[in-house]
N, C-alpha and C positions, 0 to 999 in steps of 0.2 A: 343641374348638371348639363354641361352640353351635348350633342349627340352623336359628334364623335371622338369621346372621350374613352383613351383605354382603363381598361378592366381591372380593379385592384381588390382585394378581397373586402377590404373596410367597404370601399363606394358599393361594390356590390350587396352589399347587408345591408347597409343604409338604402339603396335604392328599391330593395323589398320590402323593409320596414316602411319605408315611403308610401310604398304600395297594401302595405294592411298586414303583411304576414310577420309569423312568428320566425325566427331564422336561427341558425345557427353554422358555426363556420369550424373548417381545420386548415391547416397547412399542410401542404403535401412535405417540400423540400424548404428546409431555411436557408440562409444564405450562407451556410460550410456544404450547405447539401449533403446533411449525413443524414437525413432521411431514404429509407429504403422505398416510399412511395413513389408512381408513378409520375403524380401531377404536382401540378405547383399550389394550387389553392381550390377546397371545394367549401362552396356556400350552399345549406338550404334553407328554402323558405315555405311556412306551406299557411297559408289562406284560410279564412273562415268559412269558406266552403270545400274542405278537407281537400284540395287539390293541391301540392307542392313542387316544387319547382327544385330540380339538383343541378346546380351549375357548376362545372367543373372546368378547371384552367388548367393547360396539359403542359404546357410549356412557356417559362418567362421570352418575352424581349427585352432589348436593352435599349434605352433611350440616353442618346446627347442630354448634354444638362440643360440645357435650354428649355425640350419640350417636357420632362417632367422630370421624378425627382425617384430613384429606386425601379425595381423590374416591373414592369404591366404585362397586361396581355390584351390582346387584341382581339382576338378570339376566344371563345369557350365551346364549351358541349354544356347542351342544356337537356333535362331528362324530366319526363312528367309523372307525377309519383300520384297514385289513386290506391287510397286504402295501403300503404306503403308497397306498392307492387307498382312496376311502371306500365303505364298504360298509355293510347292512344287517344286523342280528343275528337269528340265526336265529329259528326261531316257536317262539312260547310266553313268547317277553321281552316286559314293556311299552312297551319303548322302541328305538326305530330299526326299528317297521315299517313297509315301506313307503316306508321315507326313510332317508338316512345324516345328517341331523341334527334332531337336537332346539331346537327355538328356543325362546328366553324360558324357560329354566330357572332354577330359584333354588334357594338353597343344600340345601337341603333332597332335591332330586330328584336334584339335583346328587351327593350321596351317595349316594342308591338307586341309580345310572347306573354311579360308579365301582364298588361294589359288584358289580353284576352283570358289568359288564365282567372286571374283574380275574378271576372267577371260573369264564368259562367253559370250557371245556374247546376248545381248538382242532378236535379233530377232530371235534367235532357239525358244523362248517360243513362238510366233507367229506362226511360221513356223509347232511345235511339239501341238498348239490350230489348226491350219487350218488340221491336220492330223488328230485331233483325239489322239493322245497319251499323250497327258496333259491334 
């Protein structure tokens, strides 16, 4: 996938599966948009070290035919899910301090996010709760 590729619900499943986790996806609105939902597509994914990922696409763009093919998005909101409550990643990551979501992310950050997720070790959040700094 390249890396600034917009956002469709399938590439995003695949691009978590890529990354190791289990996912599952909905659609917000189809395309008569008789959906009462907010959003356009939400994907989750969540990791063999119980951490998951909620990406959520709030609104489609429309692309010329040329550069792709049906609505994308460009952006999403990304939420960090721990024990399915959303949480914050411990300190020293750039992303989810402070806050359990990331907003207006594009594809690009969107990989640095999965990356670091996937990778952390669960018991730093134990370790950074018995210190005090989570």
């Amino acid at each position: 996938m390249s890396t600034d590729q917009p956002m469709t619900e399938e590439n995003l499943q695949v691009l978590l599966e890529d990354a190791g986790a289990k996912t599952m996806s909905r659609s917000g609105r189809n395309e008569h948009y008789g959906s009462p939902r907010e959003y356009s597509f939400e994907v989750r994914g969540v990791f063999p070290n119980q951490l998951a990922l909620q990406i959520t696409a709030r609104q489609y763009n429309y692309r010329d035919p040329w550069e792709t093919s049906g609505r994308v998005n460009d952006f999403v909101d990304v939420a960090l899910l721990r024990n399915n409550q959303y949480c914050e990643l411990p300190k020293g990551y750039p992303f989810f301090q402070n806050r359990d979501t990331e907003e207006e992310v594009d594809f690009r950050r969107l990989q640095e996010i999965i990356v670091a997720v996937k990778n952390i070790n669960p018991k730093l959040f134990t370790l950074q709760e018995l210190t005090g700094d989570l």
